[in-house]
Structure formats: structure tokens, C-alpha cells
N, C-alpha and C positions, 0 to 999 in steps of 0.2 A: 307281568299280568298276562292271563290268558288270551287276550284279545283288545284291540286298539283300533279307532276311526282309521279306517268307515265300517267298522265292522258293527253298525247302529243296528244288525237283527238283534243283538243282546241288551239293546236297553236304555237304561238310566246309569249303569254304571258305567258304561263306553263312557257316556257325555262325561257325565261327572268325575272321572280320573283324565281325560282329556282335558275339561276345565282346569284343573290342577296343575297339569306340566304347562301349561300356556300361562296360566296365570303368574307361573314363578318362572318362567323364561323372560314375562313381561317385567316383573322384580327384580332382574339383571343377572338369576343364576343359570345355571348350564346344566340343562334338563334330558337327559339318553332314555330313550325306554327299550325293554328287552319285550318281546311279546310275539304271538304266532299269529300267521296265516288265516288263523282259524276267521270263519265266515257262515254259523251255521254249519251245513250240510257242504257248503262250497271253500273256497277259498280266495282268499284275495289273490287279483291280481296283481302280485309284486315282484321283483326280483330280493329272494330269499338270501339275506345277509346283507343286504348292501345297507349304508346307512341313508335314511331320505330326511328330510324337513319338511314335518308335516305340520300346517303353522306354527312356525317357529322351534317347534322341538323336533330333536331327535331320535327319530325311530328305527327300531334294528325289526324287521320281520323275519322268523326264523321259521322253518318247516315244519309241520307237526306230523308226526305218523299216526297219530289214536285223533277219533274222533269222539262226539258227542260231548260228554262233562269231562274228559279226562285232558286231550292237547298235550300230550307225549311230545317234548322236543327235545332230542339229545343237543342239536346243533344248539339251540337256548341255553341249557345246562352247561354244556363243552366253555362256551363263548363266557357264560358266566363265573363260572369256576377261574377263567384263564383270568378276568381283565377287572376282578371284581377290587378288586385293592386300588383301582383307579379312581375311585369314589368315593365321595365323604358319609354318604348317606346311601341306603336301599331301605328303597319302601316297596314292599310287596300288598301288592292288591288281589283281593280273596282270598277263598282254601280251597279245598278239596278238590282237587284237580293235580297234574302229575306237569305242572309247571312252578307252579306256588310253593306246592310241599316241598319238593327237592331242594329249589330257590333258597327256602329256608335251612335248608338242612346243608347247603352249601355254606352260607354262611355261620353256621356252623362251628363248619366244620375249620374256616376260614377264620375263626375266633373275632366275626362281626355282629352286631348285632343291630337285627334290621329294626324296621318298622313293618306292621302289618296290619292292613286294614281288610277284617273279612270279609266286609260288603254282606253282610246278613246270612251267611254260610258257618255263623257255632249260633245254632238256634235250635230250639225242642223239634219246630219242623226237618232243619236239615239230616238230623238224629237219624232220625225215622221214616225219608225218604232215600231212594236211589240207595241202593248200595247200604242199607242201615248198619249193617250186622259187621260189614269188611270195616266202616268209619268209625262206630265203636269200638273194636278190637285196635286198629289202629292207632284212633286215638288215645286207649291206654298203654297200649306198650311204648309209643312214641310222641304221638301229634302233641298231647300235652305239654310235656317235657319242652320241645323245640317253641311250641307257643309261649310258654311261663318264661323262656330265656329271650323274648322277643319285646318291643315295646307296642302294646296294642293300643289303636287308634278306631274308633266306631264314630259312626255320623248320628248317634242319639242314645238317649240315657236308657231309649226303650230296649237296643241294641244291646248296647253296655249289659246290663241287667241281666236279659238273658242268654249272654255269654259268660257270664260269670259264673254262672251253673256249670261251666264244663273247664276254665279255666282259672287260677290264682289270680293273673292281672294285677300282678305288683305294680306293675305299668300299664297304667289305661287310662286314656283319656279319649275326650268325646269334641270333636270338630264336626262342625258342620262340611257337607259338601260346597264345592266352590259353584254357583250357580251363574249360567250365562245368560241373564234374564231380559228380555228388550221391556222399555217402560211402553206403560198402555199409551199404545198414541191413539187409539179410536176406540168407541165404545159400539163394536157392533150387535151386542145383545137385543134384539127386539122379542115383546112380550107375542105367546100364542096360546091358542088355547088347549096346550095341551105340556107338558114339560119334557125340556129335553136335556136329556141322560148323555154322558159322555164318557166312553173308559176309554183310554188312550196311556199306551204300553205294549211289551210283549204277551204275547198269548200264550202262558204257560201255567203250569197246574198251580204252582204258587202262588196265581192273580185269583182263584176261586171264584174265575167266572160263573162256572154251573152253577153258585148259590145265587148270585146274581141271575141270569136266563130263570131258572126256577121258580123263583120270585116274579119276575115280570111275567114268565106266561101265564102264570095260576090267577096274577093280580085283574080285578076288573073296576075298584076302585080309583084306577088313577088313569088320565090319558098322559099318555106319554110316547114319548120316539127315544129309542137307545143306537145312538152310534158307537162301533167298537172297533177302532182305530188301534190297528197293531199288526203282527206276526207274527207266527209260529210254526211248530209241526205242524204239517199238512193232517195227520189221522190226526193229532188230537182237535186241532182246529175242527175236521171234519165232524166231531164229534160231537163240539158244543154248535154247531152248524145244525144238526141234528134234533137236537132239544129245541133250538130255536125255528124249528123247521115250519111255516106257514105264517107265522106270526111278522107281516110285513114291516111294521113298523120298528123291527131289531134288523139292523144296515151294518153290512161290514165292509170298509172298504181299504182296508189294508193300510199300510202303517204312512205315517205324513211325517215332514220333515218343515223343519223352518216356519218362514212366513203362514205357510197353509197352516201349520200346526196350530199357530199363536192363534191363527184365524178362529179355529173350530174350539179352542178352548175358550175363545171371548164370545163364543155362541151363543154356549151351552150356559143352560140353567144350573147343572150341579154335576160336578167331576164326581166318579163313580170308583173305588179302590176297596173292594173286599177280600185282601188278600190275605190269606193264611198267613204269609210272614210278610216284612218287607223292611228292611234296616231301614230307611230313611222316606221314600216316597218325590223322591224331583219333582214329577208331574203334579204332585199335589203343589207346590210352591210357585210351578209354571201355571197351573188353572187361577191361582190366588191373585198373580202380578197383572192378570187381566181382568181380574175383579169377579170369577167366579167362583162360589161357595162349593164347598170338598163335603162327600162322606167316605167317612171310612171305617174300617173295620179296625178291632181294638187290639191290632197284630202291626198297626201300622205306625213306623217308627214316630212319622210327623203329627202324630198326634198331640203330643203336648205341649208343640207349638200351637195346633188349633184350638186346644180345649183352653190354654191361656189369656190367647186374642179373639175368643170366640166368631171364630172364621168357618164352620161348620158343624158336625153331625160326625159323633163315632159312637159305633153301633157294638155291641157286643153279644154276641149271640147269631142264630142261628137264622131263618126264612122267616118266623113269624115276628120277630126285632126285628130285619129288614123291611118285611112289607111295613110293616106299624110307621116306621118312620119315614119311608118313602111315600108314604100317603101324610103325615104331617108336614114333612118338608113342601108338599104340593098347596097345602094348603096354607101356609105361613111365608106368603110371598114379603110380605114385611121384613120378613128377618134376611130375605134372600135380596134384598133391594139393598138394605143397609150393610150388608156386606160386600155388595158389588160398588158402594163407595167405600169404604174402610180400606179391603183390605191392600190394594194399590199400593198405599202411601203406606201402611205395615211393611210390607214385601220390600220395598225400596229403603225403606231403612235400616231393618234386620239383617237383610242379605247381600249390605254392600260389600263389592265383591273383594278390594282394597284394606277391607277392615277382614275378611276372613282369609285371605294371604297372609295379613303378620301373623293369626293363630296358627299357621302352619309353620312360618319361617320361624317361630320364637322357638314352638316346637322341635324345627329341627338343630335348632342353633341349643337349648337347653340339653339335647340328645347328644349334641357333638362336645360339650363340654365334659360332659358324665362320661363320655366314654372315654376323652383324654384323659381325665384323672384316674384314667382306672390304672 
């Protein structure tokens, strides 16, 4: 993978592939991960090669020369090629980037075949941003090819679906991410007169902040406070800083960890996620365990868990669908109370974390079989 704790400016997938080597170290297997430096704009500070135990699993940090989406590591690649036969399984997390792709194409070449989870990177959006023209060309003369001979693994059927538009996926199947959820032990939500909004994530184009800021400056309909719990590029940040320029009651106070986190999710009246894409949504299943209601936009993988358990609000459509039901959801405190007892007890039994370890281990153990007989 391109990136591993602490390297948490990238997300929801840091936690949740982190989740996963701990959870099956805790399962009694013997978990190595390859992965770089990469830190944003910066780098960790490690010693590059050594191997560390980073709770409980093994981390190899390797150097990267390229930055931004790509993490160029020959020393990754070198180290992988040399020691990959050590192994029963390789599971690669993401694509397009110039640690994943090779990775695969090493194994390959090494007549293995991995597993691959793209974490929401073979999507109509990833097509047609960054780079569109070089990843379509790519992806015909090769990426295809190397994916169809791979076993793929997505965290929803929303994901699955539209990855299949670009891939065969003789082998696909759909696991949840492994979640590290603390149970609600207090219920700090108290009622005000006015609702509060919560987006908490990265700050990057794919979150479709702007349609959100757009929406609340224009809105005069509703009182509300928007907190926007995250990081990112500084321009682009600056950007939507901009839009949101005068309007006091939109608060940024950059990204929170841990306890604080849980805090400001059992705050808030309603978790905020209108993003263009988004394979699966964490944070949506972290605002739910502390009994706050979710909207989201109908790009967002966990939505058919909510529209299931009627645990929120998925919008489709553009400013004037968002305002409309941001002004309903204001007004239909009922529905927002009875979800702040539901969903608790949903969240705690769905995503226990024991029962989504053997969906991995069966997996990888059904994997090691098929490949014996081959």
C-alpha cells in the first residue's frame, strides 16, 4: 500500500487497512506490510527499511522518490520482487499510483496472484480525474489485464458495481472494512436552536465540499453551525475557505483524532458526506455508533446500509436536492431523535469486528486453496 499509520493526513483508508493487519495479527496470523514514507507533502519520520511493530504488525517503510498520487519506490518494488515467495497471500490496497501497479505486475510476473482492494480508485470519477487520458490508455493496454488475473475485493456492492464497468471481475467479492469502533458510553448531544452540521475527513475534491459551502451560504432557511474537521492542500483548502469567506458560523479546525473525534461526532445533529465518489464512507458508521444520523450523497458506497436501516438521508442530485432536504431534516427532529437511539445497537451488531475477521480469513484461506490446485 502507498501509505500506513500514522500517515492519517490520507484518511479513512490509513485506519481501515491498519484495522485489518491488527485485527488478523490479533487472529494469530503473521501480518508484514510493504509501504512508503509518504506523508502528504512530508515524510514520516522512520528509518527507511528497517522493519518496526507498529501495534502488533509488521511494517517495512520504504523511500519514495515521486510525490503527490504516484509514491515511486524502487527500494518497495526491489524488496518485493526479492522476498515475495515468503508469503502465502499478498493483498494490495488501491491503484493508480506507482507502488500498487508494479506490486501487481510483480506478482505477475512471479506467477502469484494477489488480492486487490482499490479502495474506490476503478470508479467513473477516478476515469476522469488526475491523469484521465494517461489511466485510460493504460488501463487498456495493460491495467485491465493485470486486474482480471487478480482477485478483487471492494467494501460495497456500490463499489463492486461500479468497478465492473472497467473490469471482468471473475473474482469479486465485497467485505466490509474492519472498523475500530468504541461503544457510545455517553450521550453528549444536547438540543439548540439552531443545527449542527458536521463533515469530518480529508479535504480533497472528491469530498464535494463546494457543493455543500454553496448550499449553506445561499441557504437562509435554516440556522445552522457547520464544523469542517479535516486536512488538505493548503490552495485548495484556501479555496473553499474562500467561498466560505464571512459566513461565521462555517468553523474549520483542522483534523481530530481519537477521543476528541468521537466527541464531536456525538455532538452533532447530522454527519455531512457529499462526495463525488467514496467506496465505502468509515466516518459514516463512526457518526452512527454514537447515535448520529448521516446524509449523503448517492456516490456514497454506505449507503445501502443506511437506506436499509433507515439511519439517514441520501441525496441525489445537485444544490437545490441538498438545500430541500437540509431544510427537511431541520425540521423533522423526530426522525433525528429515533435515530439517535437505533442506530447504537444497529452499529454494534453489524460491525462486529470478530465476525468481519473470519469474512477475510475464509477468504483468504478459500484463495490459498484455488491457488494450490492450480
Amino acid at each position: 500500500m502507498p501509505s500506513y499509520k500514522p500517515a492519517y493526513i490520507y484518511g479513512g483508508p490509513v485506519r481501515a487497512i491498519a484495522s485489518l493487519c491488527e485485527s488478523l495479527v490479533e487472529a494469530g496470523h503473521q501480518v508484514t506490510v510493504y509501504t512508503t514514507t509518504a506523508n502528504g507533502d512530508l515524510e514520516l519520520q522512520v528509518e527507511v527499511g528497517k522493519e518496526y511493530l507498529v501495534d502488533g504488525v509488521r511494517v517495512i517503510y520504504f523511500r519514495r522518490v515521486s510525490k503527490g498520487h504516484s509514491n515511486l519506490s524502487p527500494q518497495l518494488l526491489k524488496s518485493l520482487y526479492k522476498n515475495i515467495d515468503r508469503f502465502d497471500i499478498v493483498h494490495i490496497h488501491s491503484w493508480w499510483n506507482l507502488v500498487t501497479i508494479p506490486s501487481a505486475w510483480i506478482c505477475q510476473i512471479k506467477g502469484v496472484t494477489p488480492l486487490v482492494s482499490p479502495r474506490g480508485t476503478l470508479t467513473g470519477y477516478s476515469f476522469t480525474h488526475r491523469w484521465n487520458k494517461v489511466k485510460k490508455i493504460f488501463h487498456t493496454l495493460a491495467g485491465k489485464r493485470i486486474l482480471n488475473n487478480a482477485v478483487l475485493v471492494f467494501t460495497s456492492e456500490r463499489e463492486k458495481e461500479e468497478a465492473l464497468r472497467f473490469v471482468d471481475g471473475k473474482a469479486a467479492h465485497v467485505l466490509h472494512n474492519i472498523l475500530d469502533l468504541p461503544n457510545r458510553t455517553r450521550d453528549l448531544h444536547r438540543d439548540t436552536p439552531y443545527m449542527k452540521l458536521l463533515f469530518l475527513g480529508r479535504i480533497d475534491p472528491a469530498k464535494n465540499l463546494e457543493l455543500l459551502l454553496k448550499v449553506l451560504t445561499s441557504i437562509v432557511e435554516l440556522p445552522y453551525e457547520l464544523i469542517i474537521a479535516g486536512e488538505g492542500a493548503q490552495a485548495y483548502t484556501q479555496k473553499l475557505k474562500q467561498i466560505a469567506f464571512g459566513f461565521n458560523q462555517i468553523k474549520w479546525i483542522g483534523a481530530v483524532q481519537g477521543e476528541e473525534k468521537y466527541k464531536r461526532l456525538a455532538e452533532a445533529d447530522l454527519l455531512v458526506l457529499p462526495s463525488h465518489t467514496e467506496n465505502y464512507g468509515n466516518v459514516v458508521f463512526e457518526a452512527l455508533s454514537q447515535g448520529t444520523a448521516v446524509i449523503v450523497s448517492d456516490h456514497v458506497g454506505a449507503k445501502d446500509y443506511i437506506r436499509k436501516m433507515h439511519l439517514g438521508w441520501i441525496v441525489a442530485g445537485g444544490q437545490p436536492e441538498w438545500k430541500e432536504a437540509l431544510i427537511n431534516i431541520w425540521k423533522d427532529k423526530a426522525s433525528r431523535d429515533e435515530i439517535r437511539e437505533r442506530a447504537p445497537g444497529f452499529i454494534s451488531r453489524d460491525f462486529e469486528r470478530n465476525l468481519q475477521i473470519r469474512n477475510y480469513t475464509e477468504l483468504y484461506g478459500d484463495h490459498l486453496k484455488e491457488f494450490a490446485s492450480r
